[in-house]
C-alpha positions as CSV (number, residue, x, y, z in Angstrom):
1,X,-50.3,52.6,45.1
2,X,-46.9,51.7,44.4
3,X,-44.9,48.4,43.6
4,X,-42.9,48.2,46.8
5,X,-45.7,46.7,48.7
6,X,-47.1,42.6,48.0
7,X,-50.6,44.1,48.1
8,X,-52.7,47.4,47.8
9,X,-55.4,48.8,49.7
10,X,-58.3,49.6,47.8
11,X,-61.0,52.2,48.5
12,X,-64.0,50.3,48.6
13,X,-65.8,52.6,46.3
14,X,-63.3,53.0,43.3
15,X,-63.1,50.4,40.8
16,X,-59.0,50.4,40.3
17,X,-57.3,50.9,36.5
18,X,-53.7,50.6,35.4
19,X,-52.2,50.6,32.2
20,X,-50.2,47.3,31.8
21,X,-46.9,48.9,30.5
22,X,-45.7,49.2,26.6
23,X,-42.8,46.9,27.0
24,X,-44.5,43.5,26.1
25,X,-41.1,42.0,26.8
26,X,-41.7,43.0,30.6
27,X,-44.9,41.4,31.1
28,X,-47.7,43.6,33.3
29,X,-46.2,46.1,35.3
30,X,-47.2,46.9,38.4
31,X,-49.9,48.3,39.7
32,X,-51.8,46.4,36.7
33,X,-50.3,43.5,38.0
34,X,-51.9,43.7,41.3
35,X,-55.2,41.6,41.0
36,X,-57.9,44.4,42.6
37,X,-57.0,46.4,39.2
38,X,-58.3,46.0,35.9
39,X,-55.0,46.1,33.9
40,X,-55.6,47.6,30.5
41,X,-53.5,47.0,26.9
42,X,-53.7,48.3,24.1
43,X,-55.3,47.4,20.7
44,X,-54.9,48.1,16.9
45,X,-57.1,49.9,15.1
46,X,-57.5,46.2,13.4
47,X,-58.5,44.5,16.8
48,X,-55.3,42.7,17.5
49,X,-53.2,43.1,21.2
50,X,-51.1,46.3,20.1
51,X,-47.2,44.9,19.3
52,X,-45.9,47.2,22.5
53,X,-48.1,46.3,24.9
54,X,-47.0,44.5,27.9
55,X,-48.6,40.9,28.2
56,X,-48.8,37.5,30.3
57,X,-51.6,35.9,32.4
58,X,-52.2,39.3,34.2
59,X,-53.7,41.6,31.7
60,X,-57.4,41.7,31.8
61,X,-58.4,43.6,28.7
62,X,-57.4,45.8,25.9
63,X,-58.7,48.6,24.5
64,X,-57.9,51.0,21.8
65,X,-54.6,52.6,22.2
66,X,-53.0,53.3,18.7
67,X,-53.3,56.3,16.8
68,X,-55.8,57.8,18.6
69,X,-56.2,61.6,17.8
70,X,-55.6,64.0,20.9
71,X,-54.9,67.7,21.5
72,X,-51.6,68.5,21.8
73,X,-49.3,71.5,22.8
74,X,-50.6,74.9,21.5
75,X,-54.0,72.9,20.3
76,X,-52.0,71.0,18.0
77,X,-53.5,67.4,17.1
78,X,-52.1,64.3,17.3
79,X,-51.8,60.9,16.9
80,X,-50.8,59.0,20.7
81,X,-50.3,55.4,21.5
82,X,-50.1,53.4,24.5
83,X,-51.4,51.4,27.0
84,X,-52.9,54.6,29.3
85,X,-54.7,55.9,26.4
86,X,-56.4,52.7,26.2
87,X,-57.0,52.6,30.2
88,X,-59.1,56.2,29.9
89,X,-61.5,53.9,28.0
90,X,-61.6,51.6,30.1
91,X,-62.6,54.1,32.6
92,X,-65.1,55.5,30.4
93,X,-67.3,52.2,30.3
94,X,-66.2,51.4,33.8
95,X,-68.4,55.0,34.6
96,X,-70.9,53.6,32.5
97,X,-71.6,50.8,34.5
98,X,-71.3,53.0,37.8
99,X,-73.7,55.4,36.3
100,X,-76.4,52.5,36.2
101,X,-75.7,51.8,40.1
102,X,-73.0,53.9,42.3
103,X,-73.4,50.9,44.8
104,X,-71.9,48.3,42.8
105,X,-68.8,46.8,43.5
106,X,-65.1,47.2,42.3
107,X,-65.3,43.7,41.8
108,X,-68.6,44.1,40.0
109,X,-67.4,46.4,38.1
110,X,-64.4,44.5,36.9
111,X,-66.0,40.8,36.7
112,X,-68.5,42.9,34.0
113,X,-66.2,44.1,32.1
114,X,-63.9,41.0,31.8
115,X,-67.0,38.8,31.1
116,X,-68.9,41.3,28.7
117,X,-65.4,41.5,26.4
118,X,-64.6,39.9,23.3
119,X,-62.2,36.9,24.0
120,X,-58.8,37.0,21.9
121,X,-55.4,35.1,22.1
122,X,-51.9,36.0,21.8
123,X,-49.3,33.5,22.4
124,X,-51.3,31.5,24.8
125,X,-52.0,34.4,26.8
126,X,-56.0,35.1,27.1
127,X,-57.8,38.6,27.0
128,X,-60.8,40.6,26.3
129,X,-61.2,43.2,23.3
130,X,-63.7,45.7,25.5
131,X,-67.1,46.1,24.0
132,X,-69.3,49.0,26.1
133,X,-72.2,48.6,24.4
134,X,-72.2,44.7,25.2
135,X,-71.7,45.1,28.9
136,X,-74.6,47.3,29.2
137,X,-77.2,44.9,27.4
138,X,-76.2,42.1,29.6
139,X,-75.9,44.7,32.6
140,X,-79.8,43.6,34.3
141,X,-79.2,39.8,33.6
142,X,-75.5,40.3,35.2
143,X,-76.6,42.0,38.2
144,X,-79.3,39.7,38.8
145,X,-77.1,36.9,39.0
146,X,-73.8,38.9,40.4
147,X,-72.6,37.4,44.2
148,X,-69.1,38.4,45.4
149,X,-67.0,35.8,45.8
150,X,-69.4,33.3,43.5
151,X,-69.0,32.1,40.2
152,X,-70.7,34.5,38.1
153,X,-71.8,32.8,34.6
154,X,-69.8,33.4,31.8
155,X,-71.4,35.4,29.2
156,X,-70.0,35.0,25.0
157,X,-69.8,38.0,23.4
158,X,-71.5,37.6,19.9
159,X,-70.0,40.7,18.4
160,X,-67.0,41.2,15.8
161,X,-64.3,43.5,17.5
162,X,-65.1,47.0,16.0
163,X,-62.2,48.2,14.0
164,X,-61.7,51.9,14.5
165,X,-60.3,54.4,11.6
166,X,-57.0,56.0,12.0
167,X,-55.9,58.9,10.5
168,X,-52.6,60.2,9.1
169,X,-50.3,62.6,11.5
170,X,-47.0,64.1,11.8
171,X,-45.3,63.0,14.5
């Protein structure tokens, strides 16, 4: 994939993520940008868009990208932020789904996790706080009234965004 061409192929069996970027002055960066991939931001451990992250009418969801404890060199651990540690959660639920049914669509894939998130605003700019657990309860009901290329119904998400704990590291 890369951001020289007006369009990317996609492998009709991988559900495409990017990380949208952590310059929210640039807006998505490509490939997020692209619409076959489900750009990703980042979120504070409060629930809000993470400052950095980059924004506009292209990013799909956030997740949580700020402090989030990781090995580092030498089996150090730390504390990383950023818009690609919140996309490797992203994948995690986006396997969740898959795990269900390999069959299902990219498109599937990604209209379930946009309409299973938690809606949130930033500037006028609309996005979805990703909630697993929500997109597998409606998972049967979803895939019962999934068609490509239709109007899927829009599901509300009745849950508070889950605040996460964050711990203190040197960095």
């Amino acid at each position: 994939i890369t951001s020289r061409f007006s369009s990317i192929e996609v492998n009709s069996d991988i559900s495409p993520l990017a990380a949208s970027g952590n310059d929210k002055e640039k807006g998505v960066q490509y490939p997020a940008a692209y619409p076959e991939v489900i750009s990703v931001g980042s979120q504070s451990a409060s629930g809000e868009i993470s400052e950095f992250t980059s924004i506009d009418e292209n990013l799909d969801v956030i997740a949580p990208g700020e402090n989030i404890e990781s090995t580092g060199i030498f089996g150090t651990i730390n504390g990383s932020d950023g818009t690609s540690i919140a996309t490797a959660q992203v994948t995690g639920i986006a396997s969740l789904i898959l795990e269900k049914d390999k069959s299902k669509s990219p498109d599937f894939v990604k209209d379930l996790i946009l309409k299973s998130s938690k809606k949130i605003s930033d500037n006028g700019i609309v996005t979805g706080a990703v909630d697993g657990k929500y997109a597998l309860s409606i998972y049967d009901d979803f895939a019962k009234n999934y068609s490509e290329n239709k109007n899927t119904p829009e599901y509300t998400n009745p849950n508070d965004i889950e605040e996460y704990k964050i711990k203190s590291f040197t960095k």
